[in-house]
C-alpha positions as CSV (number, residue, x, y, z in Angstrom):
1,X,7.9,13.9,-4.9
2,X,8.9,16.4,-7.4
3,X,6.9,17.4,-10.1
4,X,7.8,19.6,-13.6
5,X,4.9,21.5,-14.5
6,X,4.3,20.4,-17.7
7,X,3.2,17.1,-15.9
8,X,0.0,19.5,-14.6
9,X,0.4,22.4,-16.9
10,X,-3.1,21.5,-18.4
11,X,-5.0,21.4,-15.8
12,X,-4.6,25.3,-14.7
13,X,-7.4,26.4,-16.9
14,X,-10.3,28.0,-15.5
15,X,-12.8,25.6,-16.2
16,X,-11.2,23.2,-13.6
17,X,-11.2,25.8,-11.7
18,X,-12.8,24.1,-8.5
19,X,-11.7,26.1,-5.3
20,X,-10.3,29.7,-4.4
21,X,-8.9,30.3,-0.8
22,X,-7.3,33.4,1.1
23,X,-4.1,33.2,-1.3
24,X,-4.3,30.1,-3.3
25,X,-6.4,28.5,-6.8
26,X,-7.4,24.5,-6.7
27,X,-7.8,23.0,-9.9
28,X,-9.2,19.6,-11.1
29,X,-7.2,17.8,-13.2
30,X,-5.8,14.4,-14.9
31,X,-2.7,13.4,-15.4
32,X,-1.2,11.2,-18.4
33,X,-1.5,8.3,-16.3
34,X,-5.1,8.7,-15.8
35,X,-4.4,9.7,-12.1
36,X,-6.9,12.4,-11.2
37,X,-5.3,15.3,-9.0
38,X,-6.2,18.4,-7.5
39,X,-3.3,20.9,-8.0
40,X,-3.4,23.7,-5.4
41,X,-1.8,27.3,-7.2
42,X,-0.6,30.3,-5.2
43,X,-2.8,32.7,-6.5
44,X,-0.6,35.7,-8.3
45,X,-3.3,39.1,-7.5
46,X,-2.9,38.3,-3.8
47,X,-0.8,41.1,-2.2
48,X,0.2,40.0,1.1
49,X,3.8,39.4,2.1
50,X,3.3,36.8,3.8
51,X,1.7,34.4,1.2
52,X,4.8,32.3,-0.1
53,X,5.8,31.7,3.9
54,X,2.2,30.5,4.9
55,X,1.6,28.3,1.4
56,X,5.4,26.7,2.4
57,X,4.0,25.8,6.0
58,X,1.4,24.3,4.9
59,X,3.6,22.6,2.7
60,X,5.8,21.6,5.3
61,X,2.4,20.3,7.1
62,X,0.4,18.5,5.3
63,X,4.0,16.4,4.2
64,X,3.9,15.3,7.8
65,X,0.1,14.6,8.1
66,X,-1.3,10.9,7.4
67,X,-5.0,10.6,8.7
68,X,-7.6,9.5,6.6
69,X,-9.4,13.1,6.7
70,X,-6.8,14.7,5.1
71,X,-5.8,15.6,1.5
72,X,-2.7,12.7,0.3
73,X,-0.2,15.1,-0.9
74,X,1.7,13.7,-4.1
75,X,4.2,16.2,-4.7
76,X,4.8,20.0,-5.4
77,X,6.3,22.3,-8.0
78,X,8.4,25.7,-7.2
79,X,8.7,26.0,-11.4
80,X,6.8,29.2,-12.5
81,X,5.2,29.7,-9.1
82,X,4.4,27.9,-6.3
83,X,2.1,24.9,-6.4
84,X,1.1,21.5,-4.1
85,X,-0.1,18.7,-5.8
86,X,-2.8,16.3,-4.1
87,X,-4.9,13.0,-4.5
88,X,-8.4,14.7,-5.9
89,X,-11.1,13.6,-3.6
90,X,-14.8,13.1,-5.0
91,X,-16.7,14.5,-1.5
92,X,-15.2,18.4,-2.0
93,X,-13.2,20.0,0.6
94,X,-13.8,20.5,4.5
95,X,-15.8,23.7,3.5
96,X,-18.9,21.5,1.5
97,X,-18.7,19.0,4.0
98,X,-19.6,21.2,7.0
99,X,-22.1,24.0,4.8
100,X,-23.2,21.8,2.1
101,X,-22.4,22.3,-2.3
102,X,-23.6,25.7,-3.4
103,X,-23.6,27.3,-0.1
C-alpha cells in the first residue's frame, strides 16, 4: 500500500527517534487512526551510492516475507525521500532481542 507523507509526516521528529542503522532512521509513530507504526527513513548524511538500491531490496524483501518474526510491512512512500512503513512492535528490533535494551 501506498502512502502520502503527510499520513506519517509527524512522526519524523527526533524524539521518536527509536532506531538508526547503516543508512536508514526508524521512528515511532501514530497514525490518525490510532494505528501505531514504525516508519523506517533513508537517512540523508549517508554517502554511499549504493543506499537507495539496498533500502529498495529490502523493500522488494520484506514485501515477499510473511513469518511471524518479521516486521508486517504496511506500505511505503518515495515522496520527499525514501521511506517503508511497518506494524510497530512493543519487544524492539532483532538487535535488543539478542543483546538486551541499553546495550
Amino acid at each position: 500500500m501506498r502512502f502520502l507523507i503527510y499520513s506519517f509526516l509527524v512522526c519524523l521528529k527526533i524524539d521518536n527517534l527509536v532506531g538508526r542503522g547503516g543508512y536508514s532512521e526508524v521512528y515511532k509513530g501514530d497514525l490518525s487512526n490510532g494505528e501505531t507504526i514504525a516508519v523506517k527513513r533513508l537517512a540523508k548524511d549517508n554517502k554511499d551510492p549504493n543506499k537507495e538500491k539496498e533500502f529498495l531490496m529490502e523493500l522488494g524483501i520484506i514485501g515477499h516475507v510473511c513469518h511471524p518474526n518479521t516486521a508486517s510491512l504496511l506500505g511505503y512512500c518515495f515522496e520527499n525521500g525514501l521511506y517503508l512503513i511497518f506494524n510497530y512492535s512493543q519487544n524492539g528490533n532483532l538487535s535488543t532481542a539478542l543483546h538486551g535494551y541499553g546495550k
